[in-house]
N, C-alpha and C positions, 0 to 999 in steps of 0.2 A: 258825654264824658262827665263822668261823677269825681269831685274834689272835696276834701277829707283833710281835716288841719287836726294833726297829732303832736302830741307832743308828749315823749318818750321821757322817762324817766331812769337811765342805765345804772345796773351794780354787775359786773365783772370781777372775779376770782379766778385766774386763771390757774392757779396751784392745786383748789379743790376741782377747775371743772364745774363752774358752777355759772348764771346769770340769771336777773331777776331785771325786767321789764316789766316798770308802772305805767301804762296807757292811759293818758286823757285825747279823747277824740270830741271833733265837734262837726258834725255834716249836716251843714242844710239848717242850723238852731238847735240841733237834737243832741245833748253831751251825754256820751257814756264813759265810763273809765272800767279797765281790766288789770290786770295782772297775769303777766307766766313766769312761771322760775323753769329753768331747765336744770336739770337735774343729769350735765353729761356722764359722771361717769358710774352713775345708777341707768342712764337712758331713760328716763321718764320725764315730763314733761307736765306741769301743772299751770293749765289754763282755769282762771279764776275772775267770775263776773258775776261783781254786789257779794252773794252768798252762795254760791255756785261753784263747784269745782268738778274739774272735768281731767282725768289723768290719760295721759295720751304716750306710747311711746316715742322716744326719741330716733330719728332715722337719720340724721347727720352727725355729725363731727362737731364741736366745739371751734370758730374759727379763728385763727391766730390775729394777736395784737398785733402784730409786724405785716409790714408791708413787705409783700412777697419779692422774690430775687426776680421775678418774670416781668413786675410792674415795670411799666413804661415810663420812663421822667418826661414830664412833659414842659416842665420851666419854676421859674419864682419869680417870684414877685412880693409885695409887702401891704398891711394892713395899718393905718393910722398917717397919724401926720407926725409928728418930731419923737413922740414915742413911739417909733413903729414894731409890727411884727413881721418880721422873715419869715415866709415860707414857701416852700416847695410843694409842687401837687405831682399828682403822677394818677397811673390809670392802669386798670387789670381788669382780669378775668376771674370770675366765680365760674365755671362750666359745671360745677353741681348743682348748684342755686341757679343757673339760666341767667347770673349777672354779670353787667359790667359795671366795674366800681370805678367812680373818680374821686380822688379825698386832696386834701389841702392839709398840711401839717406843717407846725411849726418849724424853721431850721434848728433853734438850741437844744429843744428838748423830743422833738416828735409830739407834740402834744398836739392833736386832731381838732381841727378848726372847723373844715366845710366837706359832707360826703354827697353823694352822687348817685344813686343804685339805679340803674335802668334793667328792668328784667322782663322776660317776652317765655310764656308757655303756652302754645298753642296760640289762641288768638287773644290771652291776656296781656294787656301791655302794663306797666306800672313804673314810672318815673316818681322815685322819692329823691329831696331834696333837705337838707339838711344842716343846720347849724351846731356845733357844740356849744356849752357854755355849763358854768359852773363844774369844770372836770377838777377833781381831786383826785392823787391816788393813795390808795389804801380805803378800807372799809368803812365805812363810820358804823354801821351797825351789823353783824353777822347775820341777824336776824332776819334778813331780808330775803334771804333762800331759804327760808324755812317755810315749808308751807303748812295753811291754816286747819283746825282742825276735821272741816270741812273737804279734806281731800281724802279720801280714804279710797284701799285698792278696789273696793267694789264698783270705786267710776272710773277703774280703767276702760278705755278705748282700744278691741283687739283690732280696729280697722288699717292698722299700722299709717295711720295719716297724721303727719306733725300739723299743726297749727301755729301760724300768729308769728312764723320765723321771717326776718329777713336777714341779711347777708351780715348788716352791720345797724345799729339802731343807736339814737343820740338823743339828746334832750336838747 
């Protein structure tokens, strides 16, 4: 079993249709870091490592902030001592993605504390685990789906194969 410490840098736009994952990985002493902006509602996909751009198209959906009416409540409980936080978790189904998601959200606001992904394709297994921290909403910079000059349409990818997605991604 090979283990792999990432930590995700999330920008979400749900109005344009838009997200930009910063990746810092570190496996084994070896740190790389990447970038993809997904581009949903162009369907494109721009995977970006060091000076490298690679355009790929998009074969899924954009998937919603909300937790779906199918999740399961599974309880609450609280984070802290005298300043605590309320929250509830619950658990669902990705059956596009091959996942099952478990997430932890605040009671007052819904604001996303601890996710879950377990996903199984063929004989890949993959258990990601995951923390929020530093969530604000709204954009601090637009610029962050913008992709570099370096992405140009001549590195499309016609092999219709998305890269670097997973269900839900967190810092």
């Amino acid at each position: 079993m090979r283990t792999s410490r990432v930590t995700n840098f999330l920008s979400s736009d749900y109005t344009n249709k838009k997200m930009a994952i910063v990746s810092l990985t570190d496996e084994g002493g070896e740190h790389r870091w990447g970038k993809t902006i997904y581009d949903f509602a162009n369907k494109k996909q721009y995977v970006i490592s060091e000076d490298k751009c690679t355009v790929y198209p998009v074969t899924f959906k954009m998937t919603s902030p909300c937790i779906p009416a199918s999740a399961t409540y599974l309880g609450s409980s609280y984070l802290g001592g005298s300043s605590r936080i309320s929250f509830d978790s619950w658990s669902y189904m990705l059956p596009e993605y091959m996942s099952n998601i478990t997430i932890s959200v605040s009671q007052d606001d819904c604001t996303p504390l601890v996710e879950e992904v377990k996903s199984q394709k063929g004989n890949f297994q993959s258990i990601m685990i995951g923390a929020f921290a530093s969530f604000t909403l709204g954009i601090k910079d637009p610029n962050v789906f913008v992709p570099p000059p370096s992405c140009k349409e001549d590195n499309f990818k016609l092999a219709g194969v998305s890269v670097g997605h997973s269900a839900h991604s967190f810092q």
